[in-house]
Each structure stands twice: as structure tokens, then as C-alpha cells.
C-alpha positions as CSV (number, residue, x, y, z in Angstrom):
1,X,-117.9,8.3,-150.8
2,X,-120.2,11.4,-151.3
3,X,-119.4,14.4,-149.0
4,X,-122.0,16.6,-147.3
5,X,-123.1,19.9,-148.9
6,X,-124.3,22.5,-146.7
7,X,-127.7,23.7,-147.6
8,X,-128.1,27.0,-149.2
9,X,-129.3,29.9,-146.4
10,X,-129.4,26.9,-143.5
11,X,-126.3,27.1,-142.0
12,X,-127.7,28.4,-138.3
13,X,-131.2,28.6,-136.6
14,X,-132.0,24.8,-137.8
15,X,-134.2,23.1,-134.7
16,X,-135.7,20.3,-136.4
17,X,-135.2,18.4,-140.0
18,X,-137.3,15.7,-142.1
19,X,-137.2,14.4,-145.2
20,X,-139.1,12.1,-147.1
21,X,-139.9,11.0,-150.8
22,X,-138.2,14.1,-152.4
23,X,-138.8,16.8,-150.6
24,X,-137.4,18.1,-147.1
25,X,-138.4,20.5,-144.9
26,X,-136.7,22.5,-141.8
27,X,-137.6,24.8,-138.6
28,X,-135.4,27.8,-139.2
29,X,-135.3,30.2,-137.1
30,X,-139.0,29.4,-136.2
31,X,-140.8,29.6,-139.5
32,X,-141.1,26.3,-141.5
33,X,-139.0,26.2,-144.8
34,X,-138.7,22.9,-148.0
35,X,-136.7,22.1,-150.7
36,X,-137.0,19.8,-153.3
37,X,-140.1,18.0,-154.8
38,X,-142.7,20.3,-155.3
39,X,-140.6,23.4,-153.9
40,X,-137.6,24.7,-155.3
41,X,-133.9,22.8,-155.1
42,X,-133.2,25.6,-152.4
43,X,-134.8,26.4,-149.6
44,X,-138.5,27.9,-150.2
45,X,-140.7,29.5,-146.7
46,X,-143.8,28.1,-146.6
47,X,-146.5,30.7,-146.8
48,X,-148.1,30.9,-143.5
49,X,-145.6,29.2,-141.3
50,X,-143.0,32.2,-141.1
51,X,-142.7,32.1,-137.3
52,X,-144.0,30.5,-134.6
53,X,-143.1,26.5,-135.3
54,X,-141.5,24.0,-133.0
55,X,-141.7,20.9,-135.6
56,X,-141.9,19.1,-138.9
57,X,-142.5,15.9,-140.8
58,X,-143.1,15.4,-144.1
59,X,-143.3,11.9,-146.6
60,X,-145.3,10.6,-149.3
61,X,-145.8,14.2,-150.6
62,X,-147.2,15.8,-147.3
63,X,-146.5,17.5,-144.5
64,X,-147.1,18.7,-141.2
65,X,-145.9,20.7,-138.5
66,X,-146.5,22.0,-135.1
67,X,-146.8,25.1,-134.0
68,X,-146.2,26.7,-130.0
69,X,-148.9,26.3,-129.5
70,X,-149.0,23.0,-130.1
71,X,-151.7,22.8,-132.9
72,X,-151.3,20.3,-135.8
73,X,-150.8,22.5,-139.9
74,X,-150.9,20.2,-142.7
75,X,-150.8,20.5,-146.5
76,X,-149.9,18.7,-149.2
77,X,-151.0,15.3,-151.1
78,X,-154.3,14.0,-149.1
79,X,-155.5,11.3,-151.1
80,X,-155.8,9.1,-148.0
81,X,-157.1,11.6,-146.0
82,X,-153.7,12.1,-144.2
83,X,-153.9,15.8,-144.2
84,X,-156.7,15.2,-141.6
85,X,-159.1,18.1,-142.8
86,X,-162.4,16.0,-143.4
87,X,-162.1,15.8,-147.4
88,X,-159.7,13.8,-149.7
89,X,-158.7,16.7,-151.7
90,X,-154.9,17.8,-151.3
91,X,-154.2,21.2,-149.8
92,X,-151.5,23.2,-151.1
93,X,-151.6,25.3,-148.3
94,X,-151.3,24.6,-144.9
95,X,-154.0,24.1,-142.4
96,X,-154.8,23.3,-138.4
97,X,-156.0,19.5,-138.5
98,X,-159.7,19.7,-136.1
99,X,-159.8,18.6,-132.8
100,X,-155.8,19.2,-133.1
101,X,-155.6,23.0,-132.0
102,X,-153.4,22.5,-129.4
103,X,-151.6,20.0,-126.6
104,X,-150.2,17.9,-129.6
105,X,-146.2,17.3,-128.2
106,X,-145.0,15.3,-131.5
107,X,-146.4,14.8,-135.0
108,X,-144.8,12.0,-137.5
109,X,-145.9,11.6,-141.7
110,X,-145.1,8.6,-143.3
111,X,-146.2,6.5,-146.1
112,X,-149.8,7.5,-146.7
113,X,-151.2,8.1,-142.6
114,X,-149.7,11.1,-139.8
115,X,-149.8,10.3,-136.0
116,X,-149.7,12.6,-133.4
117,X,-148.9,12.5,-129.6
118,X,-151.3,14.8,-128.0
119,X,-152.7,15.0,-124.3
120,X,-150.1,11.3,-123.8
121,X,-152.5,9.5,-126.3
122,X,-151.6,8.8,-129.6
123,X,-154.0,9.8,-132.4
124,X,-154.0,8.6,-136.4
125,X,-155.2,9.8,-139.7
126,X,-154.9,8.3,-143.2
127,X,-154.7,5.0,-145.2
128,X,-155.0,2.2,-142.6
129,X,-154.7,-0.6,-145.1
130,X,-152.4,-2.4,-143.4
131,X,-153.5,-1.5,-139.6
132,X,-151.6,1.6,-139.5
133,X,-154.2,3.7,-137.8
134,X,-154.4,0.9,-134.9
135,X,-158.2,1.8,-134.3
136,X,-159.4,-1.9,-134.5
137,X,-160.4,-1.9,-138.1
138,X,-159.2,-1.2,-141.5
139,X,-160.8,1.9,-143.4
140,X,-159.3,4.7,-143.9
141,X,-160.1,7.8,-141.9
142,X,-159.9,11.4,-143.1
143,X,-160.0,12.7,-139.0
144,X,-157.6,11.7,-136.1
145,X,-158.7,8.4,-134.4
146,X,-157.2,7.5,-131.1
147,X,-155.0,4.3,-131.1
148,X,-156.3,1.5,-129.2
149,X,-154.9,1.3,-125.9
150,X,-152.0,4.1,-126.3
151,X,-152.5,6.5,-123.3
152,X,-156.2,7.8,-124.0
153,X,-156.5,8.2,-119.7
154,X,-160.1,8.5,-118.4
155,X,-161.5,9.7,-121.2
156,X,-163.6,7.6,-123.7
157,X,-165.3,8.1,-127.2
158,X,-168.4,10.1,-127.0
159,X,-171.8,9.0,-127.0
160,X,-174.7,9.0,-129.9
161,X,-175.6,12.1,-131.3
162,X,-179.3,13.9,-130.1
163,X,-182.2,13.5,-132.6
164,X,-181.2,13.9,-136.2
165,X,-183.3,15.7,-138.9
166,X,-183.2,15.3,-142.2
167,X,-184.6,17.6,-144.5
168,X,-184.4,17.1,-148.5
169,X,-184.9,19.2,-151.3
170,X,-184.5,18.2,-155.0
171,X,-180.8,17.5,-154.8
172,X,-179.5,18.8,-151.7
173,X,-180.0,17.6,-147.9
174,X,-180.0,19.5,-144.7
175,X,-178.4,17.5,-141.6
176,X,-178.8,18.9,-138.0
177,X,-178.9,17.2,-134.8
178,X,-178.3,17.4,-131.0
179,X,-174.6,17.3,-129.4
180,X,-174.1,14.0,-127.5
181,X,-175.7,13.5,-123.9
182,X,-172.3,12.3,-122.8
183,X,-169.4,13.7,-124.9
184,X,-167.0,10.8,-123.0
185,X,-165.1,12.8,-120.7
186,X,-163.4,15.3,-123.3
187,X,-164.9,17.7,-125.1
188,X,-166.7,16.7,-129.1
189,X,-164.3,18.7,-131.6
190,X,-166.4,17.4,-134.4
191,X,-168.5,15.3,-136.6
192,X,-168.2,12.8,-139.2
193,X,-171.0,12.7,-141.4
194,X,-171.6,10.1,-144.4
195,X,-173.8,9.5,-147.0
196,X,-174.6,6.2,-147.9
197,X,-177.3,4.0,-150.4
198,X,-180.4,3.4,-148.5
199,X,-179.1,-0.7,-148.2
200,X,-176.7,1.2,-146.2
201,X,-174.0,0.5,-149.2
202,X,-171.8,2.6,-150.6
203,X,-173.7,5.7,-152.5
204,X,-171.8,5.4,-155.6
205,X,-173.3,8.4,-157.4
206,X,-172.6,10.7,-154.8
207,X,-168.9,12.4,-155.3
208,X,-166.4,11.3,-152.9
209,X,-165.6,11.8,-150.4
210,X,-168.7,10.4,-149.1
211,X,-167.3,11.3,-145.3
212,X,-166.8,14.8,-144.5
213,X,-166.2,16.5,-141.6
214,X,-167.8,19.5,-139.5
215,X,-167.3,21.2,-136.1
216,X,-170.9,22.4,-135.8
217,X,-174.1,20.6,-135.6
218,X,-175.5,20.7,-139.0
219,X,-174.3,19.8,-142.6
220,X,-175.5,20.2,-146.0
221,X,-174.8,17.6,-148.4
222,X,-175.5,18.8,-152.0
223,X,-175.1,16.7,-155.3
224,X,-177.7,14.0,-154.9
225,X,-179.7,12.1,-157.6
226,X,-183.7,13.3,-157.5
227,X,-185.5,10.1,-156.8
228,X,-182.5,8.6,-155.0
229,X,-183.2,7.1,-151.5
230,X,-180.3,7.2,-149.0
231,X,-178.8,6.9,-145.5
232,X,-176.9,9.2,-143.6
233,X,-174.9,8.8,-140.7
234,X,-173.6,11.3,-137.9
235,X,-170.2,10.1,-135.7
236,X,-169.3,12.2,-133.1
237,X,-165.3,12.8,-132.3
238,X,-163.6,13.4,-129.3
239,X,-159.2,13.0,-128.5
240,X,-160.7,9.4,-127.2
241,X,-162.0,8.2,-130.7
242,X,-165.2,7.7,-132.7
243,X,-168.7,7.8,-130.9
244,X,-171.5,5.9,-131.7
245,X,-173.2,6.9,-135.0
246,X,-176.6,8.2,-135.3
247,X,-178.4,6.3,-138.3
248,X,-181.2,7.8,-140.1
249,X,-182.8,7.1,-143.4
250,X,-183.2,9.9,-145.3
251,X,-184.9,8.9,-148.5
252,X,-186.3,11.7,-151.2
253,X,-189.7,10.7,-153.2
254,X,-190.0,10.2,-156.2
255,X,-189.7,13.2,-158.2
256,X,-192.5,13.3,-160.1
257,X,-194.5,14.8,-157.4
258,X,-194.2,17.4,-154.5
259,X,-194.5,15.7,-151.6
260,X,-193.4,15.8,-147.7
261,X,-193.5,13.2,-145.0
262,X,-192.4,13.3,-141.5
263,X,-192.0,11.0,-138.6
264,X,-189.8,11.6,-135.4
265,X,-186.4,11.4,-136.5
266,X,-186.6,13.1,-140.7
267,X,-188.3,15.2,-142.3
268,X,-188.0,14.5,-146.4
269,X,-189.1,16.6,-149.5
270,X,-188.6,16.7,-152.9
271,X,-190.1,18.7,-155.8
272,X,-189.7,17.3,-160.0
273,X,-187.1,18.8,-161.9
274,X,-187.7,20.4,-165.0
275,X,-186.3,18.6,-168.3
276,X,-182.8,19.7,-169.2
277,X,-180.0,18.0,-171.3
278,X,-178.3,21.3,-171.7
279,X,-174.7,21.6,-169.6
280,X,-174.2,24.9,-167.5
281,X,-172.4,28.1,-168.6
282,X,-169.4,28.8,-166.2
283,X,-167.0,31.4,-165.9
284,X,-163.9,32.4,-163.3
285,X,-164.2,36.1,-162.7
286,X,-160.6,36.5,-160.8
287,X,-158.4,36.3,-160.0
288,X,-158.6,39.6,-162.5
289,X,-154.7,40.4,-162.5
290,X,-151.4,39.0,-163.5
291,X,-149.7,39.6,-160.2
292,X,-150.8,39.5,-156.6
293,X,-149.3,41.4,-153.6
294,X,-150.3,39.6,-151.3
295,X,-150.3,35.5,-150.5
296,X,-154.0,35.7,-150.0
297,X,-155.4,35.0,-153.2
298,X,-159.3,36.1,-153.9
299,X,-161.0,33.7,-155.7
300,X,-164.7,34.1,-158.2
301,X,-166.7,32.0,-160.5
302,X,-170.4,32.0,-161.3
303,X,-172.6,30.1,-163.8
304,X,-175.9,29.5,-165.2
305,X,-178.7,26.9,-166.3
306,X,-182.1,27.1,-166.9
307,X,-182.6,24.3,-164.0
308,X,-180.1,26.4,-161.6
309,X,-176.7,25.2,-160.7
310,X,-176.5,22.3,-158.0
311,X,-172.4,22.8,-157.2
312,X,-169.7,23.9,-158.3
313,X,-166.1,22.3,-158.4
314,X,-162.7,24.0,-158.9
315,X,-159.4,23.2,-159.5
316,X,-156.3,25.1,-159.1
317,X,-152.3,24.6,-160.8
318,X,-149.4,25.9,-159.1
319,X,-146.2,26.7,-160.6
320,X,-142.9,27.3,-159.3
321,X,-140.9,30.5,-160.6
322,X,-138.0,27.4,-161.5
323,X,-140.1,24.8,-163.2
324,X,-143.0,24.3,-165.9
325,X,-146.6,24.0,-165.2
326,X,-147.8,20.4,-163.5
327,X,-151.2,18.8,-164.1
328,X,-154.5,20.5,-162.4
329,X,-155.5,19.6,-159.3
330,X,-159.0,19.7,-157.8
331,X,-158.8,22.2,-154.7
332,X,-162.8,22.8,-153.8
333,X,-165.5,19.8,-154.6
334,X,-169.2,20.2,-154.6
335,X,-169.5,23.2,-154.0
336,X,-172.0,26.1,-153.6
337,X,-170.3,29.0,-153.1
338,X,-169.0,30.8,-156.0
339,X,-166.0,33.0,-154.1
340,X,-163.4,31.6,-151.8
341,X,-160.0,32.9,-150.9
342,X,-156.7,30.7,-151.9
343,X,-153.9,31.1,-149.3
344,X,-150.4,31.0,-151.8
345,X,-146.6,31.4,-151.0
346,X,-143.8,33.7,-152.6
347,X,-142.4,32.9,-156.3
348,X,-145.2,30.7,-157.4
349,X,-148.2,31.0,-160.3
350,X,-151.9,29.9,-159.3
351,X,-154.1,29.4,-162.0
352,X,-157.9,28.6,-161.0
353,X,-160.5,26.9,-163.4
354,X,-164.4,25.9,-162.7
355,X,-167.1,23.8,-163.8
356,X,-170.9,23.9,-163.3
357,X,-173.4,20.6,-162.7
358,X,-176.9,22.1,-163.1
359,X,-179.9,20.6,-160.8
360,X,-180.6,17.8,-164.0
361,X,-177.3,16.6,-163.5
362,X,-175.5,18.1,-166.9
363,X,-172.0,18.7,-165.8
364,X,-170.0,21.1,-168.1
365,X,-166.8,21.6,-168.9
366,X,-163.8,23.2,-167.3
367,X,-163.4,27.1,-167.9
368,X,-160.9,29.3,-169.1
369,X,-158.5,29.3,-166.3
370,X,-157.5,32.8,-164.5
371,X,-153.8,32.8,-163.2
372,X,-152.0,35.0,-161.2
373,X,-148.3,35.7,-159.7
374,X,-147.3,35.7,-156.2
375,X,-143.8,37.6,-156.8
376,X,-140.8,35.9,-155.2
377,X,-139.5,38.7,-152.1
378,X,-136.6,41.0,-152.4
379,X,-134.5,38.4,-149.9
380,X,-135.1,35.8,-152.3
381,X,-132.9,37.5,-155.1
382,X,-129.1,38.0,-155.0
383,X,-126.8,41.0,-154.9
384,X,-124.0,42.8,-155.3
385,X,-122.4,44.4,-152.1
386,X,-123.2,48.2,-152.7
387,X,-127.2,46.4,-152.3
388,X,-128.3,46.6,-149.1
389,X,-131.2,45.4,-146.8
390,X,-134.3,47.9,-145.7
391,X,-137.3,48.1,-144.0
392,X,-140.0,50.3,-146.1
393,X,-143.9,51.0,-144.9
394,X,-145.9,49.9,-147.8
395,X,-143.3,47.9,-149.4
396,X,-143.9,44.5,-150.6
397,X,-143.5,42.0,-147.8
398,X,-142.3,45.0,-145.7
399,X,-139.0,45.5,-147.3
400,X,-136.6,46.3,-150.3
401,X,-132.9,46.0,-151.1
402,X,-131.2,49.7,-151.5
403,X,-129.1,50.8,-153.6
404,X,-127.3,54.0,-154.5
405,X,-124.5,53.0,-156.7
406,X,-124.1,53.2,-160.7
407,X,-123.9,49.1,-161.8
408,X,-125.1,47.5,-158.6
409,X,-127.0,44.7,-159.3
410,X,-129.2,42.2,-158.4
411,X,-130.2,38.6,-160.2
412,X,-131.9,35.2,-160.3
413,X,-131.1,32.1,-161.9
414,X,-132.9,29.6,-162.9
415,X,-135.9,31.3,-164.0
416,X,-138.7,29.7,-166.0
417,X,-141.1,32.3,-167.2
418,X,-143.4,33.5,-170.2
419,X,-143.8,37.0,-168.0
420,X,-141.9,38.7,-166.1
421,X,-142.4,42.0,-163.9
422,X,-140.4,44.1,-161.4
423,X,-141.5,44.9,-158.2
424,X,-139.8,48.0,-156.8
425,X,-140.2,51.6,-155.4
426,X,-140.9,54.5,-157.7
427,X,-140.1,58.4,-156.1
428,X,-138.3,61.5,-157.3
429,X,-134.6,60.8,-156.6
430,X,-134.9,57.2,-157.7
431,X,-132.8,56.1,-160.5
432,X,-133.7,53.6,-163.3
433,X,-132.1,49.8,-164.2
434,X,-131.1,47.8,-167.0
435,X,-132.8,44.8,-167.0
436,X,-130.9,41.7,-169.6
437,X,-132.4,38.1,-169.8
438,X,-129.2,35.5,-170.3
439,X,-127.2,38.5,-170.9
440,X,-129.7,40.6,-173.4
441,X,-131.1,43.8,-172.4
442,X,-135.1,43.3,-172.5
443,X,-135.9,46.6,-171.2
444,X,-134.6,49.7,-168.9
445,X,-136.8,50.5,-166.3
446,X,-137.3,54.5,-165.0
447,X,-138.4,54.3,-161.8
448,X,-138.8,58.4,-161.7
449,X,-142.4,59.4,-159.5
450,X,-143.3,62.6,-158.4
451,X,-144.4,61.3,-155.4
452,X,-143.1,57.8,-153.4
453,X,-144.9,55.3,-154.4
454,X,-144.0,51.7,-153.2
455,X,-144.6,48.3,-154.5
456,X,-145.4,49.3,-158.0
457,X,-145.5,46.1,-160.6
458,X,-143.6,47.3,-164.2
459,X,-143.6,44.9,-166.4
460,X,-140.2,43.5,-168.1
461,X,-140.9,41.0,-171.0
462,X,-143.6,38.8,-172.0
463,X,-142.3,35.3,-174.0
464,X,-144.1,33.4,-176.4
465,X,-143.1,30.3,-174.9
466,X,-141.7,29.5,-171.6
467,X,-138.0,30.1,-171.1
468,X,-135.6,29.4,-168.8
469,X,-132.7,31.4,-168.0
470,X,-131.0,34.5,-165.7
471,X,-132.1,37.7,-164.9
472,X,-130.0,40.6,-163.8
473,X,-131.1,44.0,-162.9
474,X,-128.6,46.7,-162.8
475,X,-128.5,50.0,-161.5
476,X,-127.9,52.0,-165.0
477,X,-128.8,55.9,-163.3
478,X,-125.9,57.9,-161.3
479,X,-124.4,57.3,-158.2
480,X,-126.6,58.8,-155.5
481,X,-130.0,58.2,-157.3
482,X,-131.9,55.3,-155.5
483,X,-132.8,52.4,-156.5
484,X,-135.1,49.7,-154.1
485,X,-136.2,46.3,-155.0
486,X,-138.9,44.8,-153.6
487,X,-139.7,41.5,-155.5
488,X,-139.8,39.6,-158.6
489,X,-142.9,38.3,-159.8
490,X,-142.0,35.4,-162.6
491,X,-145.2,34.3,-164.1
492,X,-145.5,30.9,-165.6
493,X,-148.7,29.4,-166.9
């Protein structure tokens, strides 16, 4: 028979529990924390979700979880649109589902679709295969749908959208239309908007997903093929359901000439595109450093053609500071922007690449990728006793582990690195450490300043290869020199 183990660092404050395909999470005293799958084997915060949470489900590699104010965070594997935010591109951050800000009471994850109890109506996202969405039909949905007959009270699903325009360029169309005349007794939190073939099929050269979703009143939908005629369809949402869709052709010339036509519902116009068989030039510009302070992550790429660049896509790899690099995943698709910001957690490695399709359709390969290091915090090390717990303005995460004593020490096992870097605070009665990897001294670190200086990043050791072992820093200056770690940024790409 196989006997309980407690869980490392849960044994009070735990309100709520789930676990699911590999990986479980916990409330903890109010922030959200995993373990397992694509976390650590002990229990990891989840950037973001510190405090402030009242639940949380996870399964089939996502999760979600509800805050006190009763709004709806997911993250995690969305390949069935079951994190709810519009796209089918997972989030490895957490973020409030639309049209689920608040009044949700209960949220469930399983298999491939999440569920929510909100307002007493029962709401559904994801696969629906099999009728798990219980909407009447069988496609899958990448924004809640009310269940059929579960609770919706008085209210109902919205009706049609107010005159659409549609206005083309070469590659790119502009959406914008008029709220619904009656939103159905509760207010529109968004709309769906899809793309198809001008048959009304499926427009197969248009990068999925071919849905998205949008809280205002107007979309842009970049990446189309010059000469290309399509369809475009605007559903309104409400907690009731799906509206009625607003269906309007939308259908460029042909290229070869400039040309514009309008009649009461579209506007359409199209200019040629010059000759180009020549794939973009792209770049990531930062992130420009090896470690980041901060969870907030800023993010920079640009590129060039001759024929201009239509979008952008970029992908992203995270690393835990115990395990090797995984496989690339895409994090933004189609885009035009060429910053963004990338919300991370504590102890992990993000590494961003881009590529470039120019207005002729050339598509070019992935860039260099630029990594960075969001360091692990001081309360996610170990210690001797003569280490203690402080508060410090300007420290990293707002405080350190003090030390006064001649062979304190602090370490980590487990490590998997090719860099590693100390995090700590430098002044003029601090001391200096010894820092050995599996028992070998790599360096000894002076943390001497003429002036207090907090959260300064020395680096330790770079590998050729990744490694995997222990870390210990010890306090190697006399008793009554100071020594205060902050973090330990392990670096792994």
C-alpha cells in the first residue's frame, strides 16, 4: 500500500486542490501555486496569481482559476481553444477569460473544454467533439458559450450586429460595425469574428485560427492572399450565448489594378503588388540581457522587404531552472506589432524567436533567438539557521535572506544550467561567499560597495553544456560582515 507524503511547503493555508494529467495545482494562502508537469516536482507560485484566489482546476495541460472577484485566469495548453482568450495559441501566462471578469462562483478543466458557473448559468469553452460544450452543435469554440437550458434566466443571446464595413487593402482587411440594437437582456462582452472563402467555406490560406475574438467594434484581419475573394462574419456574445452573425462579402479585386467599389454594407480596395520572391530579413532586438528583474518581460523584433512586411509571428521556449529546454512554442500569430511585453514567473528561462512574411507572401525563417533569466527568489533557496528572513527597499522581489555569520550557507539542488548568476546586495560592511558547484569552488564572490546597492546580478559560472547538479553559497568573510541574498538566476537555453 503507498502511504501519503506531505507536500513540500503545503502543510497549512491549502483552500482548494486539483490535479490532472501530471501536474497539480493549489490555493495557498491565497496565491495559486503547481507542481509537476511543466513546473517543478515542488511547489512553483504562479507568476501573477500571488494573492487574491479563491479556486483552481487544471487537466489536459491547462488551468484556471478564480479570483475574489470572481473573474475567470487561464493559461496553459489551448489548442482547443479551452483557455477561452479568442486564439488557439497556448498561454504560458495566465489571463482573465472575456466576458468572464467577474460573478463566475465555480470553474472546472477537463479533457480538452473548461466550464464555468457564473450569474447561475453554466458557460463552456473548448473542444466540443463529443457535445461537451452542450450549445446544440458540435464545433469547437475559442469563447464561453452558454449551455442550453442550464440557468441562463431572462436573458437571451444578443441580436445581429449594426451595418458592417469592410474595407480591404492589398493583404489586410479592416472590420467595423454597429453594437447590436438589442444586446438580449445582458450586456455584449464581445465579438467573434471569422474569415471564411467567399463560398462561405473554410479559407484555407488564411492562418488559423480563422475565429478571433475582440471586445470593441472593429477588427483587422491581416495575412490575406491579393486577388483572394472572401467572407467575413461578425457574432456578437453575451453570458446568454452567440447572437446572430452579421454576413458580409468582402471580396478584394483583382490585383492587377487599383480599384474601389462600394455598395451599402462594404467598401473593398486593393492595389498590385510588386514582384518579389525574396523572403524578409528579421531580427529580435530583446530581450537584450541574460537576466531580468522583473516577471515582466519586454519584448522587440523588426524586419524588412522591399514589398514591406505583412505580419509577423513569434514564438517563445521556457525553461525551468530543474529541467532542459522543451520544443518552441508559437506565443503571438500574425502579427503587426513588432514590441510586446511577456508576463514570466520566478526560476524559469524565456527565449523569444521571429519570423517575417513580406506583402508577396515570402515567409522567412526563424531568427536567432534572444533568452533571458527570470531568477528564482531568495525564499525559493535553502538555508542554514544563522540565515534569516528580511524585508529590503529595492531588493529583488522585496526581500533577501541575512546573514552575519562566518560559514552560513545557502543552496539548491537540482539545478540544470549552462549560466549561473547571484543575485544579492552589495554595501560597505558586506562580506563575500564561496560559491562550489557539486562540491567545487567555481568562484568567491566580494560583495564590498561603497555605497548600498541592492539587487546586483554577479555572475558565477558559465558551462559549455548544460549541467545538472547543487549549488551552495557560503558565507566565507568574518562574523559580523553581512551577507543578503536575494535570488538565483539559473539560465538554461
Amino acid at each position: 500500500m503507498l502511504t501519503p507524503t506531505a507536500v513540500a511547503g503545503s502543510s497549512t493555508g491549502v483552500t482548494d486542490i486539483s490535479g490532472g494529467d501530471g501536474q497539480t495545482c493549489a490555493v495557498m494562502d491565497g496565491g495559486v501555486t503547481c507542481w509537476g508537469g511543466t513546473y517543478p516536482n515542488q511547489p512553483q507560485a504562479v507568476f501573477g496569481l500571488e494573492s487574491g484566489m479563491t479556486a483552481v482546476s487544471t487537466g489536459g495541460g491547462t488551468s484556471c482559476a478564480l479570483t475574489t472577484a470572481g473573474a475567470t485566469t487561464c493559461w496553459g495548453y489551448n489548442g482547443e481553444g479551452e483557455v477561452g482568450d479568442g486564439t488557439l495559441n497556448d498561454r504560458a501566462v495566465p489571463a482573465v477569460v472575456p466576458g468572464l471578469e467577474s460573478g463566475v462562483d465555480a470553474v472546472v478543466v477537463r479533457g480538452f473544454h473548461t466550464c464555468v458557473l457564473i450569474s447561475a448559468a453554466v458557460q463552456c469553452f473548448g473542444t466540443d467533439y463529443e457535445g461537451e460544450l452542450g450549445d446544440g452543435g458540435s464545433l469547437t469554440s475559442v469563447v464561453p458559450l452558454a449551455v442550453v437550458g442550464l440557468g441562463r434566466g431572462t436573458a437571451v443571446p444578443p441580436s445581429v450586429p449594426d451595418s458592417l464595413v469592410v474595407t480591404s487593402d492589398d493583404t489586410s482587411t479592416n472590420l467595423s460595425w454597429g453594437a447590436p440594437a438589442d444586446d438580449g437582456g445582458a450586456a455584449v462582452y464581445g465579438y467573434a469574428v471569422t474569415v471564411l472563402a467567399a463560398d462561405g467555406g473554410t479559407a484555407t490560406d488564411v492562418a488559423a485560427p480563422r475565429t478571433r475574438l475582440t471586445s470593441i467594434t472593429s477588427f483587422d484581419f491581416d495575412g490575406l492572399t491579393p486577388g483572394t475573394s472572401y467572407r467575413f462574419e461578425v457574432t456578437p456574445l453575451n453570458p446568454a450565448g452567440m447572437g446572430r452573425a452579421l454576413d458580409s462579402p468582402g471580396a478584394p479585386p483583382e490585383t492587377t489594378t487599383t480599384t474601389s467599389t462600394t455598395t451599402s454594407t462594404s467598401t473593398s480596395t486593393t492595389t498590385s503588388i510588386p514582384a518579389d520572391q525574396t523572403a524578409p530579413s528579421i531580427s529580435v532586438s530583446s530581450p537584450a540581457s541574460s537576466v531580468r528583474l522583473s516577471g515582466s518581460v519586454p519584448v522587440a523584433w523588426s524586419g524588412s522587404d522591399p514589398s514591406g512586411i505583412a505580419q509577423f509571428d513569434v514564438r517563445l521556449g521556457t525553461t525551468a531552472w530543474n529541467t532542459l529546454p522543451g520544443p518552441r512554442a508559437m506565443w503571438l500569430s500574425g502579427t503587426a506589432a513588432t514590441s510586446a511585453t511577456f508576463l514570466g514567473t520566478y526560476g524559469r528561462t524565456y527565449c523569444f524567436g521571429a519570423r517575417a512574411q513580406d506583402n508577396a507572401g515570402n515567409l522567412s525563417g526563424w531568427s536567432t533567438s534572444h533568452c533571458t533569466a527570470v531568477p528564482l527568489r531568495s525564499d525559493q533557496l535553502a538555508y542554514t539557521s544563522s540565515f534569516s528572513k528580511t524585508t529590503r527597499s529595492g531588493a529583488f522581489a522585496g526581500f533577501g535572506y541575512l546573514s552575519t555569520t562566518h560559514g552560513a550557507q545557502m543552496k539548491r539542488t537540482g539545478i540544470v544550467a549552462t549560466r549561473l548568476y547571484l543575485v544579492a546586495t552589495e554595501c560597505a560592511t558586506c562580506g563575500s561567499v564561496q560559491v562550489r558547484w557539486n562540491g567545487t569552488l567555481l568562484s568567491t564572490i566580494n560583495l564590498y560597495s561603497p555605497t548600498t546597492v541592492r539587487a546586483q546580478v554577479v555572475g558565477i559560472h558559465t558551462f559549455s553544456t548544460a549541467h545538472t547538479g547543487t549549488l551552495t553559497a557560503t558565507v566565507s568573510s568574518p562574523t559580523g560582515k553581512s551577507v543578503l541574498i536575494e535570488g538565483l538566476a539559473i539560465y538554461d537555453a
